[in-house]
N, C-alpha and C positions, 0 to 999 in steps of 0.2 A: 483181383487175383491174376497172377501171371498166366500169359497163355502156355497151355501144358501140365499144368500144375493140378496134379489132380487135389480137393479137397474133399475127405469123408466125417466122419462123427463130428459130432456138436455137443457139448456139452456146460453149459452152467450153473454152476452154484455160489450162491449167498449167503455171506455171515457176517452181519455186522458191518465194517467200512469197508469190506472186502468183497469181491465175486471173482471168479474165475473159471473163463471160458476155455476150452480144449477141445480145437480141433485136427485132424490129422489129416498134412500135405505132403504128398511125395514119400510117405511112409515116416515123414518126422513128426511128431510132436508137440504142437504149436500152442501154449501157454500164455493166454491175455490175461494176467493181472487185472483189475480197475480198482483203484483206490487206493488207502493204507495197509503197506504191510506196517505191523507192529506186532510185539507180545499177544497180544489180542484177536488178532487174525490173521496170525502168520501160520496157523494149524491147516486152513484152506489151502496155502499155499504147498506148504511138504506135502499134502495127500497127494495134490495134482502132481507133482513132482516125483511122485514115490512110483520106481521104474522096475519093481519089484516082479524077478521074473520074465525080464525083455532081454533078451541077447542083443548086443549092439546098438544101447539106443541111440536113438538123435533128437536131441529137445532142442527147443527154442521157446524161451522166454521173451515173451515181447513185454517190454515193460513201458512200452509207450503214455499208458494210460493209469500208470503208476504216480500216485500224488506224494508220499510220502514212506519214506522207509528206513529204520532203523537198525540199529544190531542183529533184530532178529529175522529181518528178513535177510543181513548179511549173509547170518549163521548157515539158512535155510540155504540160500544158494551154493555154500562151500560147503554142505551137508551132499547137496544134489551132484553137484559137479566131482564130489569124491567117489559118490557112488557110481555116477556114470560113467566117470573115466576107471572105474573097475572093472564095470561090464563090458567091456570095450568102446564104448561109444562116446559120445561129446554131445556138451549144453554150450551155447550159445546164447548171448546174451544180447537182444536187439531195442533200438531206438528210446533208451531210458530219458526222460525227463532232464528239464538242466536238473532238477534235484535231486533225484536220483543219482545221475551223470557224476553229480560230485560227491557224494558217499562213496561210491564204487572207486572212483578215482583216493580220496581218502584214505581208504585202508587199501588199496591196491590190488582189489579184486580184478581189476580190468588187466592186470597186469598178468595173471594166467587163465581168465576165463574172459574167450573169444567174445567179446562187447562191439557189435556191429552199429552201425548206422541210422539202417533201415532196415524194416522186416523184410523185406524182398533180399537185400546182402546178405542175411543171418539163412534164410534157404537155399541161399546159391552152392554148389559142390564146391 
């Protein structure tokens, strides 16, 4: 963790090919994936996701540790990222996988949802 950076809650949960941890840096967000989103366990992921009642958020999805991902975890993301650029705020999309990397590329998600690098670039102001 970056020096300054404060990190609070922790949290994970497991279903199936899926877990996802969340914790909160610098008042964002922070969304590790591990494994497949798919039909199957892409429910995991929209809960985590669901900003229901936040004024201004700021997520970061790190998907670094994302093995495999389908339409539906497409869906899930331009579900999240519609909603949070209604609330005012912005999702960030950091360090996807090469296969990942090339879905997102694919249909062109990356092309309006901020797809960073590195997790450290996706928390930068």
């Amino acid at each position: 963790m970056a020096e300054g950076r404060k990190k609070d809650t922790e949290r994970a949960e497991h279903i199936g090919g899926l877990s996802v941890v969340t914790t909160v840096t610098d008042g964002i967000r922070v969304l590790t994936p591990s494994g497949e989103i798919d039909h199957h366990t892409g429910h995991q992921l929209s809960r985590a996701l669901d900003i229901t009642g936040t004024d201004r958020p700021r997520v970061v999805a790190d998907l670094s540790q994302v093995t495999f991902m389908d339409s539906s975890g497409i869906n899930i993301l331009l579900t999240a990222y519609q909603a949070v650029t209604e609330a005012g705020g912005w999702l960030r999309l950091a360090a996807p996988t090469q296969a990942v990397r090339r879905v997102l590329q694919i249909v062109g998600i990356d092309d309006f949802i901020d797809c960073r690098p590195t997790l450290h670039e996706a928390l930068a102001p």
